[in-house]
C-alpha positions as CSV (number, residue, x, y, z in Angstrom):
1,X,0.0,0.0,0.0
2,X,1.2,4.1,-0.9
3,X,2.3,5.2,2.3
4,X,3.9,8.4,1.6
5,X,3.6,9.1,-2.1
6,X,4.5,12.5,-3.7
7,X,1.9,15.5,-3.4
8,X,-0.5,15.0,-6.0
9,X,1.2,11.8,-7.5
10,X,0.2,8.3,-8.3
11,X,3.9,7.0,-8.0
12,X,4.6,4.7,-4.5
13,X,7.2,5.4,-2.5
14,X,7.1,2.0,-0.5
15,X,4.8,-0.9,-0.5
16,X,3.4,-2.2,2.5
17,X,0.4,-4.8,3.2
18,X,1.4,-4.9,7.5
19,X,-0.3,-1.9,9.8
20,X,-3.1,-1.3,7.2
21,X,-5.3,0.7,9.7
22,X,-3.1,3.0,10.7
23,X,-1.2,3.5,6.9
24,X,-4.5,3.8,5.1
25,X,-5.4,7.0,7.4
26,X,-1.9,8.7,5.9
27,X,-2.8,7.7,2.0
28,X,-2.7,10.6,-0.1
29,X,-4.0,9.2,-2.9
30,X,-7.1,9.0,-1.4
31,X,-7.4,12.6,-1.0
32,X,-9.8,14.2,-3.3
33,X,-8.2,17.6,-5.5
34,X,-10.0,19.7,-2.8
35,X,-8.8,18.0,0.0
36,X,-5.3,17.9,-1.5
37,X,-5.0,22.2,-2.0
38,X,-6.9,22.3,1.3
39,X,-3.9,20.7,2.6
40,X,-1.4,22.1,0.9
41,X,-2.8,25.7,1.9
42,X,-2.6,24.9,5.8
43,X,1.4,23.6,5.3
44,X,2.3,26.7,3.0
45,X,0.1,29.0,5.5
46,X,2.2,27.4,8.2
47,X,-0.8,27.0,10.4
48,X,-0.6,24.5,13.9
49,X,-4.3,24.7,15.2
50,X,-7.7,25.9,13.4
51,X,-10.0,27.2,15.3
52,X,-13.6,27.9,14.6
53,X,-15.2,31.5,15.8
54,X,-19.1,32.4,15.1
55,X,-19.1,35.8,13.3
56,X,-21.7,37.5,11.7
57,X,-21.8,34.9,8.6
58,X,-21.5,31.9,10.3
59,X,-18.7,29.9,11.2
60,X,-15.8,30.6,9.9
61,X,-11.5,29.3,10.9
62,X,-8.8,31.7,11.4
63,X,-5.9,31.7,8.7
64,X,-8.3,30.0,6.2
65,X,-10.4,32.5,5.1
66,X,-9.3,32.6,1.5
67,X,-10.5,28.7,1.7
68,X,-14.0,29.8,3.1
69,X,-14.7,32.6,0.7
70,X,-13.6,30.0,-2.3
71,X,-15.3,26.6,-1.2
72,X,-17.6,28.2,1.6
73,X,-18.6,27.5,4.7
74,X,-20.5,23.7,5.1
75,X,-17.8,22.5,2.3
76,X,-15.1,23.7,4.0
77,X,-16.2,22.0,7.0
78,X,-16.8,19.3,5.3
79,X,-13.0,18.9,3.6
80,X,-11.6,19.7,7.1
81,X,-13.3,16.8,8.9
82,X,-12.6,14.1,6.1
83,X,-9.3,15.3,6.3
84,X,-9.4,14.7,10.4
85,X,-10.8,11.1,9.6
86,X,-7.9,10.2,7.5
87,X,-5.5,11.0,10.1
88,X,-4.2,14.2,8.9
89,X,-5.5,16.6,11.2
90,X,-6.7,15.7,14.6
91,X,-9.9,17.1,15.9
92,X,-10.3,19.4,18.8
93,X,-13.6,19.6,20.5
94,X,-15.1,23.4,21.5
95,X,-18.4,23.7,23.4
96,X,-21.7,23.6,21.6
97,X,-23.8,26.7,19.9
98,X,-27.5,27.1,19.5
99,X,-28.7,27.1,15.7
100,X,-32.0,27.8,14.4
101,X,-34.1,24.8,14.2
102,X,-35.7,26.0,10.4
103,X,-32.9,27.4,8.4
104,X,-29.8,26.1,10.4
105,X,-28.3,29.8,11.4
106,X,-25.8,30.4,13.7
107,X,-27.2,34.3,13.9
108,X,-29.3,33.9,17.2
109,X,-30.4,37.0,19.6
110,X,-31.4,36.3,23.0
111,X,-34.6,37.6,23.8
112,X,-36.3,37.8,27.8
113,X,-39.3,37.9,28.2
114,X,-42.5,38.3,30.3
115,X,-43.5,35.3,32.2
116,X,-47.3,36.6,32.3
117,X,-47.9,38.4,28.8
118,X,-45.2,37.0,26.7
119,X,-44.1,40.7,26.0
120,X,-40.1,41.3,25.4
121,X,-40.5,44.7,26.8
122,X,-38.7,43.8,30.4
123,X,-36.1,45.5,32.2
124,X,-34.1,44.6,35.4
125,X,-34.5,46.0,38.5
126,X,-31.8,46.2,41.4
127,X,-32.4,45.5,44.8
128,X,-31.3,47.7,47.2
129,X,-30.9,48.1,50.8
130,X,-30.0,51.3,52.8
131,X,-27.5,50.3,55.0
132,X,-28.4,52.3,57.8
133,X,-32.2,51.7,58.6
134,X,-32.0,48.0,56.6
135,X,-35.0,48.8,54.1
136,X,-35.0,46.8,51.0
137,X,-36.6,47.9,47.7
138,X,-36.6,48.4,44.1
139,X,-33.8,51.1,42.8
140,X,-36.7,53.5,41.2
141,X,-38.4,53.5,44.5
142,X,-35.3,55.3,46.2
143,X,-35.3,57.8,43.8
144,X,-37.4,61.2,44.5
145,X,-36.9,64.3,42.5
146,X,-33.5,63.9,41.0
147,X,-31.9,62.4,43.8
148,X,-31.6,59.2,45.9
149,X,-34.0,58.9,49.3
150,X,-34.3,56.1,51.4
151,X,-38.7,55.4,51.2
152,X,-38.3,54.3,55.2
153,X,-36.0,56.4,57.1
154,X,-35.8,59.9,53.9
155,X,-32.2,59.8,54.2
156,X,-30.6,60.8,51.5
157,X,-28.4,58.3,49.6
158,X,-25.5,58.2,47.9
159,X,-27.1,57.8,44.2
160,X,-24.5,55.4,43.2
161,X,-25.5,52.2,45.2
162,X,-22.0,50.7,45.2
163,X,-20.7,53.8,47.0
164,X,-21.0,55.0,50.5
165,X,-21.9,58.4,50.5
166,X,-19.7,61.3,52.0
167,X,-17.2,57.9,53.1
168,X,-19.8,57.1,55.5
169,X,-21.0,53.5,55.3
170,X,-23.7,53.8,57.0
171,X,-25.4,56.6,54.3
172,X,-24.5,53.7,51.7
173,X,-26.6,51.3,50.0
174,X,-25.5,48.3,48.8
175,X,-27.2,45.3,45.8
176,X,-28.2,42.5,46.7
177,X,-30.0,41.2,43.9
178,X,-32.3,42.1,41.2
179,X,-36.0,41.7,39.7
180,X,-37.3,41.5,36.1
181,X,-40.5,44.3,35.2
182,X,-42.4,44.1,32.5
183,X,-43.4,47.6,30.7
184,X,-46.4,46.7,29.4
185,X,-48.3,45.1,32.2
186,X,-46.0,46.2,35.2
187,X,-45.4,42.0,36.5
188,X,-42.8,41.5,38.6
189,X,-40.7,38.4,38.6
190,X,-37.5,36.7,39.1
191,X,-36.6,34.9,36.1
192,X,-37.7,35.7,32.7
193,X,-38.8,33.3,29.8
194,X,-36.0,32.9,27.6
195,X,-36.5,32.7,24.0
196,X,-34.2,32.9,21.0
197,X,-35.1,34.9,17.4
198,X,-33.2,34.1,14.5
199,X,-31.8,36.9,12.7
200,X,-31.9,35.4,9.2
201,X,-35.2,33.7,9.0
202,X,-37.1,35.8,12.1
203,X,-38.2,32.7,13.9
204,X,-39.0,33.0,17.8
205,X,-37.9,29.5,19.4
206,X,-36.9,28.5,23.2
207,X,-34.5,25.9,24.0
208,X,-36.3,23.5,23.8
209,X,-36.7,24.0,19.7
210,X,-33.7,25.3,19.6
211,X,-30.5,22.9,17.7
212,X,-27.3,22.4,19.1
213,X,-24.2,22.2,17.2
214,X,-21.1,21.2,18.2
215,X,-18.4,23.1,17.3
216,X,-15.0,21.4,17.0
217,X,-11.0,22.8,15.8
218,X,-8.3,21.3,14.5
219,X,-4.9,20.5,15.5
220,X,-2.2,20.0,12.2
221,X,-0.4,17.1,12.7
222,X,3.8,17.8,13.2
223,X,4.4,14.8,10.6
224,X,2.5,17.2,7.4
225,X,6.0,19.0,6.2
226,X,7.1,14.8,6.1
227,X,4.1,13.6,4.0
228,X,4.3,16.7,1.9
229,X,8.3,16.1,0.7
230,X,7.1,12.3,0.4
231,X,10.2,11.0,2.0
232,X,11.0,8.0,4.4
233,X,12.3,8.4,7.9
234,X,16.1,7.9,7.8
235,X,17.7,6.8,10.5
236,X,21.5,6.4,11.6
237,X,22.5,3.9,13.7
238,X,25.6,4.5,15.5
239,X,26.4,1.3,16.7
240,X,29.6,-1.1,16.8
241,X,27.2,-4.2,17.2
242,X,25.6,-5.4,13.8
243,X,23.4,-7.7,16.2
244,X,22.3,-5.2,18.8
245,X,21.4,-3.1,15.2
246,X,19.3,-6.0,13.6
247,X,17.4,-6.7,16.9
248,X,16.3,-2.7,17.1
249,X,15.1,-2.7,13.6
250,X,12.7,-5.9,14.6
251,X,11.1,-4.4,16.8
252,X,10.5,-1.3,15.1
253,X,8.8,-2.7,12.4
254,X,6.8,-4.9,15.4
255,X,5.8,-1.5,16.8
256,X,4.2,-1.7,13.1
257,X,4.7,1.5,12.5
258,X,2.9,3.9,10.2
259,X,6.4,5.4,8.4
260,X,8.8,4.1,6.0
261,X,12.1,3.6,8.1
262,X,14.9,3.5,6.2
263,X,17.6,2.4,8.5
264,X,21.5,2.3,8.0
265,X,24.3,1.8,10.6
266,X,27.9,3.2,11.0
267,X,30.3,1.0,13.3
268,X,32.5,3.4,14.7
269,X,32.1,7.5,16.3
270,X,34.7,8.4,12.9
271,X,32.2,6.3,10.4
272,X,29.3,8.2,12.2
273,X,30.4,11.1,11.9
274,X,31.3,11.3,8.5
275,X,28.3,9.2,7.6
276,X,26.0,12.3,9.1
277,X,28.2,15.2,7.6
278,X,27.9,14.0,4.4
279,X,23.9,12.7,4.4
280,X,20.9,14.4,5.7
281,X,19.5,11.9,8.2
282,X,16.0,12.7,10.3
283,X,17.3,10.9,13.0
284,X,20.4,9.4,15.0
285,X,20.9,6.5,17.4
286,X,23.7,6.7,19.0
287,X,25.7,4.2,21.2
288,X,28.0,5.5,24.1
289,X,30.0,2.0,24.2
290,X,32.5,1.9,20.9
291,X,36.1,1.5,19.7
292,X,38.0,4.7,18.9
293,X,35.7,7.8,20.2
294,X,32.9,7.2,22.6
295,X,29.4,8.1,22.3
296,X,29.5,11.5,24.2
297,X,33.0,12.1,22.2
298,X,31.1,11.7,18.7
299,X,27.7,13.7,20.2
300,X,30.0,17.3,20.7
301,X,32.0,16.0,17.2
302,X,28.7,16.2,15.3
303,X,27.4,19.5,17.0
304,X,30.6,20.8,16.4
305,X,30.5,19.8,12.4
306,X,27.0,22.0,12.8
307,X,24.8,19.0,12.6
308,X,21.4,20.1,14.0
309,X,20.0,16.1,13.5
310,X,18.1,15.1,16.9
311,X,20.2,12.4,18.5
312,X,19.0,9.8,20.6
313,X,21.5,8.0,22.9
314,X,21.8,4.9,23.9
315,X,23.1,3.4,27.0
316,X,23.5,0.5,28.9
317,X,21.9,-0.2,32.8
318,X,24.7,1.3,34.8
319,X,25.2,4.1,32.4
320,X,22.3,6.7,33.0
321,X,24.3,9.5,34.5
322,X,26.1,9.6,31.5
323,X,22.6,9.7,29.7
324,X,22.3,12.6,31.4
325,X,25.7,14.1,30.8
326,X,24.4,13.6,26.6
327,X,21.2,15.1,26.9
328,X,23.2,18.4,28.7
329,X,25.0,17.8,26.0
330,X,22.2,18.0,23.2
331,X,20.8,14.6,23.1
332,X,16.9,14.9,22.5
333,X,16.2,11.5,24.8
334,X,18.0,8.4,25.8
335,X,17.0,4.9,26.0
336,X,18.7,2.0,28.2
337,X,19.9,-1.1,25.8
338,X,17.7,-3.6,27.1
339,X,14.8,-5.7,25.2
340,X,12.1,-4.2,27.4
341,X,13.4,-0.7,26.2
342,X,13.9,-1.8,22.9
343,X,9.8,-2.6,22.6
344,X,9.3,1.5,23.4
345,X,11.9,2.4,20.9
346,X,9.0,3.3,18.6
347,X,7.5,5.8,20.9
348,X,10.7,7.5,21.5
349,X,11.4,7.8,18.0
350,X,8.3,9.2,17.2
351,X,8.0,12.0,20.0
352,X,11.5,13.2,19.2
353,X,10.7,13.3,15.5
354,X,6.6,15.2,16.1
355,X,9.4,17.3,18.1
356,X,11.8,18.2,15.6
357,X,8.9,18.6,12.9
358,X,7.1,21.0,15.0
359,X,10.3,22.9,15.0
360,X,10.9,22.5,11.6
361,X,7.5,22.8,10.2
362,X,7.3,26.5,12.0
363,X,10.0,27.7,10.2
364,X,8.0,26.4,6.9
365,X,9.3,25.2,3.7
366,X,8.4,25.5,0.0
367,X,6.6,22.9,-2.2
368,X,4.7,23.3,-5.2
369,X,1.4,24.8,-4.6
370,X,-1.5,23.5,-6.0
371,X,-3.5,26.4,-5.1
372,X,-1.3,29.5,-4.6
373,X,-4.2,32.2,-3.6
374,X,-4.2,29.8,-0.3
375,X,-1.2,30.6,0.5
376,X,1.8,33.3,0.9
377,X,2.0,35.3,-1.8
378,X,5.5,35.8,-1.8
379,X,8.1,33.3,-2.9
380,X,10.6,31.9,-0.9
381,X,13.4,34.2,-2.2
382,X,11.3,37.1,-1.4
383,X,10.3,36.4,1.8
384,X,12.1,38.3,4.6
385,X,15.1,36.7,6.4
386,X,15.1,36.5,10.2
387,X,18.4,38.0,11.1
């Protein structure tokens, strides 16, 4: 099966017929043409997460608005969540939002109203008590003439309820709740019916009419700058032992997993090192037990040679401080030569390369757009340098 095929192409890169389930999510040949520039548009856009925000038109994803105004809204949605169910993106839930129940909208106002004649014209009422005589009413029924008086006691009171007046507490008034009035037939009460009117089609609805969408993002997955330059995984093995380098392979391809390793190994720190200076490698193993220079002595070699690959070193059991000592050192991980390490080698491998991709993929790179208006407009020689 096409694992990791060119952008676009029908050409395989590999065949494989083992870990089915999880390859056939990463196929791109089974991406339709929209899918595909859809794609292509989040990598050159260089985007990590999209999230969905209701606006005035609906729903719409930040950084892919050129994509909503070209394929709009429900078939944009619709590309992003095939492309989450073939494993490209992974989905991010986000609360729910009310819709209208006829046309769909997401354009809903919130309307109170009346519990007795059904009438929207209500308004809230604080409750207010005078601090110094303890009388509790309505705010309109403290106010007399243009200024605040308490109906009990006809102290005057500071006309801002939150605020003593004068400094003195005990002239104060102070909230302590609040009714609903309604205009037109003067009830009073303390919750008022809730209903819901759709901007675009007019309809009054309450909740329970009312549809509930869920609303979910999108997270880009750190392996996309990978698929898109259809390459394998390469791997160099720094390691004197050709057995010890067979058994690690085994149970890689055990951990069945869902790229193309293509594995080579260097016997000695020297071969290693001029193996990885010469070759671009996405990844390096690297003992800390061989003939001539020792791991840690090959580690600062290769840093020093301005070799950015992410190493991974490899110790034995009574060798973990100098694990440490290598990942001071620039190691990205370690792992202990032992078959019950070897069966997590997989997961090691693959957080320290969605590491590295991350890193890499923010910086961006260029590959031949299918759809340029979805991405930069500049080209790569005219984009900006960081200095």
């Amino acid at each position: 099966m096409d694992v990791l095929p060119d952008f676009g192409s029908t050409s395989a890169h590999g065949a494989r017929e083992d870990s089915a389930d999880v390859v056939e999510t990463r196929d791109f040949k089974k991406l339709d043409e929209e899918e595909k520039a859809a794609l292509q548009g989040i990598f050159e856009l260089r985007i990590r997460e999209i999230t969905p925000k209701i606006g005035s038109d609906g729903v719409s994803y930040e950084g892919l608005e050129e994509m909503r105004r070209t394929y709009g809204e429900k078939r944009l949605r619709h590309i992003l969540d095939s492309l989450a169910e073939k494993g490209f993106l992974h989905v991010k839930e986000h609360d729910p939002v009310a819709t209208c129940p006829k046309c769909d909208s997401h354009k809903i106002a919130v309307r109170l109203g009346c519990r007795g004649c059904g009438s929207i014209n209500v308004k809230r009422v604080k409750i207010i008590e005078h601090v110094l005589c303890g009388f509790m009413g309505a705010e309109d029924a403290f106010r007399k003439e243009g200024s605040m008086k308490c109906p009990k006691c006809g102290k005057t009171v500071e006309s801002d309820p939150e605020r003593p007046l004068n400094g003195d507490p005990r002239k104060g008034t102070r909230v302590i709740g609040s009714i609903f009035r309604c205009r037109d037939c003067s009830r009073e009460f303390d919750k008022p019916e809730v209903r819901f009117e759709c901007l675009e089609c007019s309809l009054s609805f309450d909740f329970r009419m009312a549809g509930y969408e869920r609303l979910h993002g999108y997270v880009v997955h750190a392996d996309l700058k990978r698929w898109f330059e259809g390459k394998s995984v390469k791997i160099l093995f720094i390691e004197d032992d050709d057995q010890n380098f067979e058994i690690m392979k085994s149970y890689l391809q055990l951990s069945k997993p869902a790229e193309i390793f293509d594995s080579e190994r260097a016997g000695s720190g020297e071969e290693g090192l001029e193996r990885c200076t010469v070759k671009s490698f996405d990844l390096i193993l690297l003992d800390m037990r061989m003939p001539g220079m020792d791991g840690l002595e090959t580690l600062d070699a290769i840093r020093r040679r301005g070799v950015e690959t992410p190493v991974i070193f490899m110790t034995s059991h009574d060798d973990l401080t100098i694990a440490v000592e290598a990942m001071k050192r620039g190691a990205a991980d370690y792992v202990v030569k032992s078959m019950e390490s070897y069966k997590n080698l997989y997961s090691i491998i693959r957080r320290v390369l969605e590491s590295s991709n991350a890193r890499e993929f923010i910086k961006g790179t260029d590959v031949y757009p299918i759809l340029p208006h979805f991405t930069r407009s500049q080209k790569a020689d005219e984009r900006p340098r960081d200095k």
